[in-house]
N, C-alpha and C positions, 0 to 999 in steps of 0.2 A: 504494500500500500504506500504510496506516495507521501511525501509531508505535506501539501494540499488538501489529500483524502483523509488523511488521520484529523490533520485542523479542522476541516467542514464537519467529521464525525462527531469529531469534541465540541462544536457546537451545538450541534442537534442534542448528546447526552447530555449539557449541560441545560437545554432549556430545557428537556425531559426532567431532570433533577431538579430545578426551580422551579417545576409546574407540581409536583409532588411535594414540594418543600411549603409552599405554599398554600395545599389544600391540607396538609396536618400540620402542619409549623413543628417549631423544637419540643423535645420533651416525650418522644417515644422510644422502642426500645429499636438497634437497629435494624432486626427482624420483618420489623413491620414495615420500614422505609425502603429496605432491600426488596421487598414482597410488592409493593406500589411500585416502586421504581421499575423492578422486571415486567409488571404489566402496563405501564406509561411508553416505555420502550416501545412494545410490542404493539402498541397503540399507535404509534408513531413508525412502525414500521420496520424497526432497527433489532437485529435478529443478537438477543443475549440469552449467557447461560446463566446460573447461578451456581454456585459452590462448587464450582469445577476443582477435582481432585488434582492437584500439584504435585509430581515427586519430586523428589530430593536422588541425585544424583550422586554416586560418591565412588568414586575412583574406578568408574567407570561400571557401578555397579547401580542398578536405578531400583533405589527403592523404593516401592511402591506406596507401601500406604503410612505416613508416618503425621500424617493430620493435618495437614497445610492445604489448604483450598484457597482457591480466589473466588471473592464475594460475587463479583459478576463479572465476568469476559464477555465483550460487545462486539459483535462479529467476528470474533477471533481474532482481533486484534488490542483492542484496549480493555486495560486493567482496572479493572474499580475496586476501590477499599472502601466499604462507607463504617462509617462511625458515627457514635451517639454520644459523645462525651462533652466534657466541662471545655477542657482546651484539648487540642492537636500537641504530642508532646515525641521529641526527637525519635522516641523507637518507633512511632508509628508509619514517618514519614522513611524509617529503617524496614519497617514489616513491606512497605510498600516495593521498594527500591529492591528487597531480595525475593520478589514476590516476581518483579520486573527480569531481574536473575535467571532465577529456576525457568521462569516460563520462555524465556527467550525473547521475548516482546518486548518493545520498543516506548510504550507511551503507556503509562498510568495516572490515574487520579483518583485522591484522597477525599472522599466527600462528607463531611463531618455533617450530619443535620442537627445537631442539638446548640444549634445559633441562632442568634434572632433574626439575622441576616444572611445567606447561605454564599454569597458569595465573601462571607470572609471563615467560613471553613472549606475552601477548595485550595488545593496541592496538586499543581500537577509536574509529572515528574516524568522526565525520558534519561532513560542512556545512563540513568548511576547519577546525573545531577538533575538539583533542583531548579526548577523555572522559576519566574515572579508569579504571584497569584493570578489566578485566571478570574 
């Protein structure tokens, strides 16, 4: 995918996310925002999975099931973490970044929904460094 195609996609998942952020605001568990968000998406046409199984690789041996998922994979390309917390705190923005790692893929984002404003718990992250806020 392109960095054109991945930027336009990250547009679309981001007013998906403020269109759900919107209609429950902060203050639920992240369960529930992961659960609205996968059907907003899908609503909108954009083909995600959720809790897609991660392995962990290690020295060339892959192993399979050791508990690591990513919250939602959006077309097979972008990563979402979402969160329901007080603040974003450095491992999270860690959890994301190795999450980016294992999976191979290029562009992630942290979507914190337990703000009053959603555009200031967004992280988004390529390539092992972090971007300015989206």
């Amino acid at each position: 995918m392109t960095a054109e195609a991945r930027n336009a996609l990250t547009r679309r998942i981001l007013a998906a996310a403020f269109a759900v952020h919107t209609e429950l605001g902060p203050g639920l568990l992240e369960g529930a925002y992961q659960a609205c968000l996968i059907q907003e998406l899908a609503l909108r046409g954009i083909r995600a999975e959720a809790q897609v199984p991660l392995p962990v690789v290690y020295k060339g041996v892959k192993l399979a099931d050791v508990g690591y998922r990513i919250d939602i994979l959006v077309e097979g390309e972008i990563v979402l973490e979402l969160k329901s917390l007080e603040t974003i705190a450095p491992v999270h923005k860690a959890q994301l970044l190795s999450y980016l790692r294992l999976s191979g893929k290029r562009l992630g984002l942290l979507l914190n929904f337990n703000v009053d404003r959603l555009k200031d718990g967004i992280v988004r992250q390529i390539n092992g460094y972090d971007e300015q806020k989206t």
